[in-house]
C-alpha positions as CSV (number, residue, x, y, z in Angstrom):
1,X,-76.4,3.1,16.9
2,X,-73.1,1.2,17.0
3,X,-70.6,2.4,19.5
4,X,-67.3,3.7,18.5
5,X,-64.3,3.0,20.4
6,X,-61.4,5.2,20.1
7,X,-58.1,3.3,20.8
8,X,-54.2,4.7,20.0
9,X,-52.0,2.8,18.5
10,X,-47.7,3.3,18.4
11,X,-46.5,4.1,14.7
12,X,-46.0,1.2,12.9
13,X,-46.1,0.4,8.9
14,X,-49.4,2.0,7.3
15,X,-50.1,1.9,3.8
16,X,-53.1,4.4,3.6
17,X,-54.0,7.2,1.6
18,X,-52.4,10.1,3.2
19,X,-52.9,14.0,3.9
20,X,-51.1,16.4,5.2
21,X,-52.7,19.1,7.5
22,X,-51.6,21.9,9.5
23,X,-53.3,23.5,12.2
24,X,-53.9,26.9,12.1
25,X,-51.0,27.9,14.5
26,X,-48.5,25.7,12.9
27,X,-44.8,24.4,14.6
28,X,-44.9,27.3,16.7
29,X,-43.6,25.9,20.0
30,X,-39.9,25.5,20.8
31,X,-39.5,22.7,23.6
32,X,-38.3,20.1,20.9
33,X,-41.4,18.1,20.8
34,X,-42.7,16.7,17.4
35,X,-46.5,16.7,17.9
36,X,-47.3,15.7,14.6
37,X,-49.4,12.5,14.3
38,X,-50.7,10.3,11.9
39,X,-54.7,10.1,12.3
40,X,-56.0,6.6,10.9
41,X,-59.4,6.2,10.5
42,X,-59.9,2.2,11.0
43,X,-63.8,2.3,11.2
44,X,-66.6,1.3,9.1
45,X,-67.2,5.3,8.7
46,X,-66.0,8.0,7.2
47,X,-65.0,10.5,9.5
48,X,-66.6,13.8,8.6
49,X,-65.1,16.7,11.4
50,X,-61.9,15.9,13.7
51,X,-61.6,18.3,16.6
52,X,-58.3,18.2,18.9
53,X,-58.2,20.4,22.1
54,X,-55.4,20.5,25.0
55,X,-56.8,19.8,27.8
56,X,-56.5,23.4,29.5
57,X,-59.1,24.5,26.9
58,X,-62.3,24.8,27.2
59,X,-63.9,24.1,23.6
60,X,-62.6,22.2,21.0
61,X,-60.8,23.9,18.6
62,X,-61.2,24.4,14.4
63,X,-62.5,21.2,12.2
64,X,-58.9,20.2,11.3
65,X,-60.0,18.7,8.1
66,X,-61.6,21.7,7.3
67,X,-63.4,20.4,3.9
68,X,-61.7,17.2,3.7
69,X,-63.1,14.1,4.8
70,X,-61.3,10.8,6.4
71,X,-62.6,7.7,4.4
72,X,-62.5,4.0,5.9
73,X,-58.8,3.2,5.6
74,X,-57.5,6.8,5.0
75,X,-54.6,8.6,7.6
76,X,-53.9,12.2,7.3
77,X,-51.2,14.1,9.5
78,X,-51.9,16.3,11.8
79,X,-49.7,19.2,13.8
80,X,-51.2,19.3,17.1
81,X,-49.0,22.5,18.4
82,X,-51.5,25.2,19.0
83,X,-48.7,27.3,20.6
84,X,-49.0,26.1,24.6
85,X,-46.6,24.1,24.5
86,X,-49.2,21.3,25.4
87,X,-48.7,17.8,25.4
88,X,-52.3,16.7,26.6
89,X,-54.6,16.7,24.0
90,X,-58.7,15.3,23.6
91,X,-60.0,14.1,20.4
92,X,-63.1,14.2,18.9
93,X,-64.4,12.5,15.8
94,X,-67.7,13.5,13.9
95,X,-68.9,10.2,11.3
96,X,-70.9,10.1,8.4
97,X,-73.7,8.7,10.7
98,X,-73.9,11.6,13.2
99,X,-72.4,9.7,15.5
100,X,-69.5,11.2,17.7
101,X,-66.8,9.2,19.5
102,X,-63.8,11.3,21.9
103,X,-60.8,10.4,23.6
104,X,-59.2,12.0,26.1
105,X,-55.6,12.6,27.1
106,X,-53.7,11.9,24.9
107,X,-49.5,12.6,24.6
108,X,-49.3,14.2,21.3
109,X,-45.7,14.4,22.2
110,X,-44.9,10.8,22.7
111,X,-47.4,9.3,20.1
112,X,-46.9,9.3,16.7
113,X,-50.2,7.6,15.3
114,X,-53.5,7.3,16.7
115,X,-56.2,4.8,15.3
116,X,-59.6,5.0,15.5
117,X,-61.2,1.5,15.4
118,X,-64.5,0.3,15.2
């Protein structure tokens, strides 16, 4: 199976197709940080579940596209403030294949997009 690499990326212009998608505890910290980020998916595969966890937890949390999927080429934003106050957060990406790719510690606070690539 081909290996997926996971690599971030600083904002720059994208002109994808766009959603917009809250996690479930939505905005609620209040240290000033924006931890909203625009996920790209730059791979060959749609991206069927997309899992973010700060790092002092020990599962990953809800599917945040919940029914949605990500197609080849498609961002969606996310709001990675689950109410800790966390800047450290792991990724993980389900595809279309089965095939699973993470990444791990990531500053949701001083990012603002985050590309996975082929």
């Amino acid at each position: 199976m081909l290996r997926k690499l996971i690599n971030s990326t600083l904002l720059g212009a994208v002109s994808v197709s766009a959603l917009v998608l809250p996690t479930a505890a939505e905005a609620r910290c209040n240290d000033g940080a924006n931890r909203r980020i625009r996920m790209v998916n730059n791979t060959d595969y749609t991206i069927r579940r997309m899992y973010g966890s700060n790092q002092q937890a020990q599962t990953w949390q809800e599917d945040v596209l919940g029914d949605n999927v990500l197609s080849p080429g498609q961002s969606v934003v996310v709001n990675w403030d689950d109410n800790t106050c966390s800047c450290l957060f792991d990724f993980k990406v389900v595809y279309s294949d089965g095939d699973t790719s993470t990444k791990g510690g990531v500053n949701v606070c001083s990012v603002s997009q985050f590309t996975f690539n082929n």
